[in-house]
N, C-alpha and C positions, 0 to 999 in steps of 0.2 A: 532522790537517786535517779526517778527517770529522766528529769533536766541532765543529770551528768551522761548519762547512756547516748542523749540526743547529740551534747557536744562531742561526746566520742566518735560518734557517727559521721559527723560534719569535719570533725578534725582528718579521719582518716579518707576522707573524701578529698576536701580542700585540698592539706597539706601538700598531699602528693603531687597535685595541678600544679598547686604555684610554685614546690619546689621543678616540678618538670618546667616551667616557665621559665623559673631564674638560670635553670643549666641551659636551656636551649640560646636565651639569652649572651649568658658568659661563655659559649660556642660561638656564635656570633661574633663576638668581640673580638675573642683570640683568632680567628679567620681574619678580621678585618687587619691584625696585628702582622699578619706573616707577610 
């Protein structure tokens, strides 16, 4: 159970980074679009 607690932790870290990445990303794009 402590290995899951650890991924927990890493996921709610991570995740949010790289979703923040992919939108700032597909921002980017749609600017280059207009």
């Amino acid at each position: 159970m402590g290995e899951g607690g650890v991924g927990v932790k890493f996921y709610t870290i991570k995740l949010p980074k790289f979703l923040g990445g992919m939108v700032k990303v597909l921002l980017g794009v749609f600017n280059k679009q207009k």
